[in-house]
C-alpha positions as CSV (number, residue, x, y, z in Angstrom):
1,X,115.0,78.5,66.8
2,X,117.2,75.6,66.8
3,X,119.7,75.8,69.7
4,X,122.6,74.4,67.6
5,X,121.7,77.6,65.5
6,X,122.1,79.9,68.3
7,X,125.5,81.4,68.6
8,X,127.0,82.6,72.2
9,X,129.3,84.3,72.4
10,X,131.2,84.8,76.4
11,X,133.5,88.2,76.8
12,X,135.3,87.1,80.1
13,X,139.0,87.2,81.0
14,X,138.7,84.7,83.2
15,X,139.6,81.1,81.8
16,X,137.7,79.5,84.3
17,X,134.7,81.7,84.2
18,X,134.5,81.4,80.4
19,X,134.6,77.3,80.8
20,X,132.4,77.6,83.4
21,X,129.3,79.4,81.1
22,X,130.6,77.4,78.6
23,X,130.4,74.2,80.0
24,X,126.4,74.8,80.9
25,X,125.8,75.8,77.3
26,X,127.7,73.7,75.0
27,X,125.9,70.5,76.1
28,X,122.1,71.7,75.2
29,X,123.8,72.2,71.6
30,X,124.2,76.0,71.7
31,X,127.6,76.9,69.8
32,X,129.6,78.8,72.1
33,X,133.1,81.0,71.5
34,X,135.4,83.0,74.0
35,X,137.5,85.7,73.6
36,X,139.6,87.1,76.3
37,X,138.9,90.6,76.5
38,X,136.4,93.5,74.5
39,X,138.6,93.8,71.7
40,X,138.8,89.7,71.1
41,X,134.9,90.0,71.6
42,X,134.5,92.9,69.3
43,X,136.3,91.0,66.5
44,X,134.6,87.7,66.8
45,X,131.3,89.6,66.8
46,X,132.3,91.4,63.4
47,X,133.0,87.9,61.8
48,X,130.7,85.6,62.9
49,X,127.4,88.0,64.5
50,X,126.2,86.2,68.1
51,X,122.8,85.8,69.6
52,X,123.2,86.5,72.6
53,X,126.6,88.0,74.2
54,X,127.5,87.0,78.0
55,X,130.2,89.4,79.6
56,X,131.4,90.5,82.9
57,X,130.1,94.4,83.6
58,X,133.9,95.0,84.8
59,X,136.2,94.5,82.1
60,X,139.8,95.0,81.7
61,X,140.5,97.1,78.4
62,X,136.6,97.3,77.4
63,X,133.9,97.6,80.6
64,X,130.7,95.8,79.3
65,X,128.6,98.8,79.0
66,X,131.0,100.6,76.5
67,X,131.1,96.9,74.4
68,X,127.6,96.9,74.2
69,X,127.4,100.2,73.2
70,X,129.6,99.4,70.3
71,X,127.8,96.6,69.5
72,X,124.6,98.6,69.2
73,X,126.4,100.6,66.2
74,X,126.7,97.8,64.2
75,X,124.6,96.8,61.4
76,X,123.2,93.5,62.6
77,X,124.3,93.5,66.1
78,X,121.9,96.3,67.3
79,X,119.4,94.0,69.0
80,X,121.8,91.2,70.1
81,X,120.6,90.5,73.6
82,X,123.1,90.7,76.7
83,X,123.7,89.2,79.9
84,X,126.1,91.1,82.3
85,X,127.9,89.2,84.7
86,X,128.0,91.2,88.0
87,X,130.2,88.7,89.7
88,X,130.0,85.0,90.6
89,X,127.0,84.6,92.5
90,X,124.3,87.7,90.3
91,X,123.7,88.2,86.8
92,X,121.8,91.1,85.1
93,X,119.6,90.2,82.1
94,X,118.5,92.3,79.0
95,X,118.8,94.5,76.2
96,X,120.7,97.8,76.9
């Protein structure tokens, strides 16, 4: 697949920690979009599907494990892969 095909999208509240995933991704051509918090990230997956979903495991409103679930509901969305962000320095990779 074509990386400028392959849509990310990052779940973070964190300006700078979105910018920073961001930042790495955007270059190699991936399209990437933000949203603030589980519900932003719920509604940007309903309108344009992602590929692969980045997110923080500790969320504000929605924790990453409860998104994900959510996401598995949806028609289309059930096998998007994830990457939970533990904190700065681990990340966990896979399909819940």
């Amino acid at each position: 697949m074509d990386r400028a095909a392959i849509r990310v999208l990052v779940v973070d509240d964190d300006p700078w920690s979105q910018q920073v995933v961001a930042s790495q991704l955007a270059p190699s051509g991936f399209r990437v979009g933000c949203a603030a918090d589980g519900w932003e990230g719920l509604s940007l997956a309903g309108r344009a599907a992602p590929d692969l979903l980045v997110t923080e495991v500790r969320r504000p409103t929605i924790d990453a494990w409860s998104l994900a679930e959510e996401l598995r509901g949806w028609a289309g969305l059930a096998k998007v892969p994830f990457i939970f962000v533990v904190d700065e320095r681990s990340i966990s990779i896979g399909n819940t």
